[in-house]
C-alpha positions in Angstrom: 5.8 -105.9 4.2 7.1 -103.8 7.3 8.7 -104.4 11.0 5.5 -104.5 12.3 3.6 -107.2 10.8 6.6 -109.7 11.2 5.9 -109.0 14.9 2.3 -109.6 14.5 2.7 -112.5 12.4 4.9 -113.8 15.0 2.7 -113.1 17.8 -0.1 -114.5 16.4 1.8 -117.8 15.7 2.5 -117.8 19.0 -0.8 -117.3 20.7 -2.7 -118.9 18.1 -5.8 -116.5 19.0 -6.4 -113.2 17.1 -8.1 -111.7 20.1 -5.3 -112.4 22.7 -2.8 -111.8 20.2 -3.8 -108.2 19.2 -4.4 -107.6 23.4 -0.6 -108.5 23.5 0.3 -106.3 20.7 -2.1 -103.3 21.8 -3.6 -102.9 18.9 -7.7 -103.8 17.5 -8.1 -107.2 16.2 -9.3 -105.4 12.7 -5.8 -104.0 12.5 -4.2 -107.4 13.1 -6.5 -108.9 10.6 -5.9 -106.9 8.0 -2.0 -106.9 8.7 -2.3 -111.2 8.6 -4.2 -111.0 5.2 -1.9 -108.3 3.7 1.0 -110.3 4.4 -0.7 -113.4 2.8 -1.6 -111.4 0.0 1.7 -110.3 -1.1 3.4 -114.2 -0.2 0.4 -115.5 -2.7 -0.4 -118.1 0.5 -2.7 -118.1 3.7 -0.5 -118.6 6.9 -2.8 -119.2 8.6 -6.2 -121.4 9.2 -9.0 -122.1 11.9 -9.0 -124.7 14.5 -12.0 -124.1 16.3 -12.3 -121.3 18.2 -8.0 -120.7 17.4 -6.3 -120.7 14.3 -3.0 -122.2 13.7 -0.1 -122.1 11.2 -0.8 -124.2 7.8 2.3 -125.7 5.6 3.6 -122.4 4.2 3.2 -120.5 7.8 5.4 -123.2 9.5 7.7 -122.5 6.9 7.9 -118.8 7.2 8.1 -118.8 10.7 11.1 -119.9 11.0 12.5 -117.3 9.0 10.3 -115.2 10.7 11.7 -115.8 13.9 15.2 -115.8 13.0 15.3 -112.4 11.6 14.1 -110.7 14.1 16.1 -112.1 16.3 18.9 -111.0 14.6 17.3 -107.4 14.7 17.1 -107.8 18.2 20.8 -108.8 18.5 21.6 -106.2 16.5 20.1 -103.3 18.4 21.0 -104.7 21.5 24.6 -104.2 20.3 24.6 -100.6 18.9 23.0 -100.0 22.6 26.3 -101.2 24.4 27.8 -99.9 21.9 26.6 -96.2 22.8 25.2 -96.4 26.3 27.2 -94.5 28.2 28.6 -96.4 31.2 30.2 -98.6 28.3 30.7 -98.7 25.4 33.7 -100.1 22.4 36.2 -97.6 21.2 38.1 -99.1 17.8 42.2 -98.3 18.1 44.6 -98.0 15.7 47.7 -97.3 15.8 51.4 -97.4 13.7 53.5 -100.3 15.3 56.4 -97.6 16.8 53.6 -96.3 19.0 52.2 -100.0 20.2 55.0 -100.9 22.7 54.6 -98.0 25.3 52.8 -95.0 24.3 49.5 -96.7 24.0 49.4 -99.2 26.6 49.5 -97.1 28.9 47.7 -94.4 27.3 44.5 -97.0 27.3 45.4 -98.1 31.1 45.4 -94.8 32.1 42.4 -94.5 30.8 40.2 -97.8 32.0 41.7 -96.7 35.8 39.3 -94.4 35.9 36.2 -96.3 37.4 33.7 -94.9 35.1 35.3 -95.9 31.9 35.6 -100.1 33.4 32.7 -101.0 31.0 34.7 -99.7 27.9 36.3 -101.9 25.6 38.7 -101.7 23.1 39.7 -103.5 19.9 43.4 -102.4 18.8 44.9 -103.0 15.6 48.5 -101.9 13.6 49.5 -101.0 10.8 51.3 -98.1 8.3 49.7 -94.5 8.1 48.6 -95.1 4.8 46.6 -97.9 5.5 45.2 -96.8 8.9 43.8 -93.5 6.8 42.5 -96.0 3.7 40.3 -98.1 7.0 39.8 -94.9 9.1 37.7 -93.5 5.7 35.8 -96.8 5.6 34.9 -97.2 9.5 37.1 -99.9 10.1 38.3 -97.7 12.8 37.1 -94.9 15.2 40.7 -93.2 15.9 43.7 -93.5 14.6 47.3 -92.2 15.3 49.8 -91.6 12.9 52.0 -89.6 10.4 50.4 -86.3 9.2 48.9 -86.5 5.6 48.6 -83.9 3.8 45.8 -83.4 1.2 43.0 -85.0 3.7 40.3 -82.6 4.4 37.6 -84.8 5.4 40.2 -86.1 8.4 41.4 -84.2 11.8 44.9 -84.2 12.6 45.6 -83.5 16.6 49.5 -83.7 17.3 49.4 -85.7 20.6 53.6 -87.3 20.8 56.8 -86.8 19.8 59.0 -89.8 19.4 62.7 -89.5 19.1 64.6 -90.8 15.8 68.0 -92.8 16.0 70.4 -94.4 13.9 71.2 -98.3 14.5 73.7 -100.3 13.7 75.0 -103.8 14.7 77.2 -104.1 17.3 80.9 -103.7 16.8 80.1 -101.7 13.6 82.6 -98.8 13.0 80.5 -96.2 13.7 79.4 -97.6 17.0 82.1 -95.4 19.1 80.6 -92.1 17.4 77.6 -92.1 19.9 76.6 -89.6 17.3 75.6 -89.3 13.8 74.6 -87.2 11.0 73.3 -88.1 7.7 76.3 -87.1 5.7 78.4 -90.2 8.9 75.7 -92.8 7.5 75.7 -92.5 3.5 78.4 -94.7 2.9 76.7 -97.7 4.2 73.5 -99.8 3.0 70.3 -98.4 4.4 67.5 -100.5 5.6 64.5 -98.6 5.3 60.6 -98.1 6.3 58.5 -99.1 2.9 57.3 -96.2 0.8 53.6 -96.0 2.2 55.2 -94.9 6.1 54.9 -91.6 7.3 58.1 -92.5 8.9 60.0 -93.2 5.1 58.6 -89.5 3.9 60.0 -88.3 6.9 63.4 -90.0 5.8 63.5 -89.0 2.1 63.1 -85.8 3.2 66.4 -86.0 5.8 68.3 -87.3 2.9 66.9 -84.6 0.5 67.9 -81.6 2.8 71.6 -83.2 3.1 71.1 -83.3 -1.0 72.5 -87.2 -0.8 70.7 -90.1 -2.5 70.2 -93.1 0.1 72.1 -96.5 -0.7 67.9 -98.5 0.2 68.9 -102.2 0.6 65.4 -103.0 1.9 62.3 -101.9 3.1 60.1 -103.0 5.6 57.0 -102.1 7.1 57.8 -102.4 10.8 60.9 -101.5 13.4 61.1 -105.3 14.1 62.2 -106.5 10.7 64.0 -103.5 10.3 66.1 -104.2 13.7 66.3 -107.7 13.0 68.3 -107.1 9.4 70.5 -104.7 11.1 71.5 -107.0 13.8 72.3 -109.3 11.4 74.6 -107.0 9.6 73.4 -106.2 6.7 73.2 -102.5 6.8 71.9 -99.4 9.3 68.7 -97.9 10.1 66.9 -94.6 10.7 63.9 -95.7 13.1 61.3 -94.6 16.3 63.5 -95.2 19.6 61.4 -98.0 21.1 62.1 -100.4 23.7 61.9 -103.4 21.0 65.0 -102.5 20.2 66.7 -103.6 23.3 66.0 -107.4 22.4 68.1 -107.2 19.3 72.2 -106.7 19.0 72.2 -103.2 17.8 73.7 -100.3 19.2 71.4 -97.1 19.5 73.6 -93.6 18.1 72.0 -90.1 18.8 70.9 -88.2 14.9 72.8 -85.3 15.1 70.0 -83.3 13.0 67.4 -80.8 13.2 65.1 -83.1 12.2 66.0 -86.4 14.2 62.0 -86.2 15.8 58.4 -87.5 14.4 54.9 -86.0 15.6 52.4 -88.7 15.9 48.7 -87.8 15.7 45.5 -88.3 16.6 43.3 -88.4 13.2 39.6 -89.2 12.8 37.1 -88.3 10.6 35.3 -84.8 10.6 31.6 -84.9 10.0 31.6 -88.4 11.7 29.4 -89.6 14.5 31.3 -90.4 17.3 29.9 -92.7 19.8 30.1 -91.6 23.4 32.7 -94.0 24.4 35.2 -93.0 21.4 34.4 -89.2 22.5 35.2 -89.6 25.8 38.5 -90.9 24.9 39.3 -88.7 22.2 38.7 -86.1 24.8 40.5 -88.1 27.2 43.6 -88.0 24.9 43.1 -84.7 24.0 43.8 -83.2 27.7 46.3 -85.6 28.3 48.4 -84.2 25.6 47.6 -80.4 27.0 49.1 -81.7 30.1 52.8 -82.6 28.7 
C-alpha cells in the first residue's frame, strides 16, 4: 500500500462517486478502481459498497477511515513543518551553549542577529549544558550549533574559535588573599579548590594549569556550573578558578586577576561536517562567523 492510494481511498470516501472522485484526483476512473480493489485486496475486506448510482463506506471502511484520515494528517503537519522549518524568510535554528557563555555573550549575539529585519521570522530554541554533553547531542541532532571547549579527537565535528573569556580566581569576601588583587597558582594551592566536574572543557583547561605549575590540586567539590561553584565559595568553603561572568556579581566573592599565561579559554563554534544545514542555521552560522572576523 503507497501515499497515493490513502489519498484516493480518502477521496473517494469523501465524494462517494468513483467518477467525481477520480476528476478530483486527475487521474482515470480505471486507475482509481484498481487502486480501491488493491487496497481491499491486501486488508482481506471491501471498503467499499454501492448505493445506487454512489457507493459508500461499509463497516470495515468506516473503520479505516479514521485512521485514514488521521495519518495523513499527521503527514501533512509534518511537511508543513520541515517547510517553516527551511523556507527561507524563517526558519528555527537549535542553540546550545555552555552555561559561562549564556549570561552575555549569546544574548546578544541572537539579538543582534533577529535586529536585522529579514531574520524576524527565525526562531530559536536554546539549551545549556557541559562540552561533553553538548558534542554527545550535537552527534545525535539534538542540536544544530553548538559552542564550547575544543575536543580533540572529533573529526566528524568543525571547531570555529569565535570568544575568548577571561579566567579569575574567587574567593569569599574578607578571605586572606582578597588584598592580593592578584594570583598565581603556586598563591592558591594551600586552600580547598572548588572545581568544574571532570566532563568540562573548562576542568581540562584547569588540570592542565595545575600540571604546568607541577602541583596537585586540594578538589573539595565539583560542579557543573559557575553558579554552584560561586555559591560554595561565598559560603566559605574554598576558592575557584572560573569564566569572569556577570553572575558573579550577585554572590559575596571577591574577583582576583590569574597571574598566568594561561588565565584565558577559547570558546567555539562546533557543528557537524557532512551535515545538512537548514537555511536558517546557515545564515547564522555565517552570521557568527563574520561577526567573529570583525573583533
Amino acid at each position: 500500500m503507497n501515499l497515493n492510494q490513502l489519498y484516493y481511498f480518502r477521496t473517494l470516501a469523501e465524494l462517494e462517486h468513483y467518477t467525481k472522485a477520480a476528476e478530483k484526483l486527475n487521474i482515470s476512473q480505471p486507475t482509481l478502481s484498481h487502486s480501491i480493489a488493491a487496497m481491499e485486496k491486501e486488508l482481506g475486506a471491501n471498503l467499499f459498497e454501492k448505493q445506487g448510482r454512489n457507493v459508500v463506506l461499509t463497516k470495515y471502511g468506516r473503520i479505516y477511515i479514521f485512521y485514514v484520515e488521521n495519518a495523513l494528517t499527521q503527514l501533512e503537519l509534518g511537511k508543513n513543518q520541515i517547510e517553516r522549518l527551511v523556507s527561507e524568510g524563517g526558519g528555527h535554528v537549535g542553540l546550545a551553549y555552555m552555561t559561562s557563555v549564556g549570561t552575555n555573550f549569546m544574548p546578544k549575539l541572537i539579538s543582534d542577529f533577529l535586529d536585522d529585519p529579514q531574520n524576524k521570522n527565525i526562531s530559536f530554541s536554546c539549551y545549556e549544558g557541559n562540552t561533553k554533553t553538548l558534542l554527545y547531542n550535537l552527534k545525535r541532532e539534538k542540536y544544530d550549533l553548538i559552542f564550547c571547549s575544543l575536543m580533540e579527537n572529533e573529526p566528524d565535528v568543525e571547531f570555529i574559535p569565535v570568544y575568548e573569556q577571561g579566567l579569575v580566581v574567587i574567593v569569599p569576601e574578607g578571605h586572606p588573599l582578597e588584598s592580593r588583587k592578584k594570583v598565581t597558582v603556586q598563591d592558591i594551592c594551600p586552600y580547598p579548590l572548588i572545581s568544574y566536574t571532570k566532563e568540562s572543557g573548562m576542568r581540562r583547561l584547569i588540570d592542565d594549569l595545575f600540571t604546568k605549575a607541577q602541583i596537585m590540586p586540594n578538589i573539595l567539590c565539583q560542579f557543573e556550573d559557575v553558579n554552584s561553584m560561586a555559591g560554595l565559595v561565598a559560603a566559605n568553603q574554598g576558592l575557584a578558578i572560573v569564566t569572569d561572568t556577570p553572575t558573579l556579581d550577585n554572590y559575596k566573592v571577591a574577583k582576583l586577576e590569574f597571574d598566568t599565561p594561561f588565565s584565558r579559554r577559547m570558546v567555539y563554534l562546533a557543528y557537524m561536517l557532512n551535515r545538512y544545514l537548514p537555511p536558517a542555521v546557515e545564515k547564522f552560522k555565517d552570521f557568527i562567523i563574520q561577526r567573529t572576523k570583525e573583533r
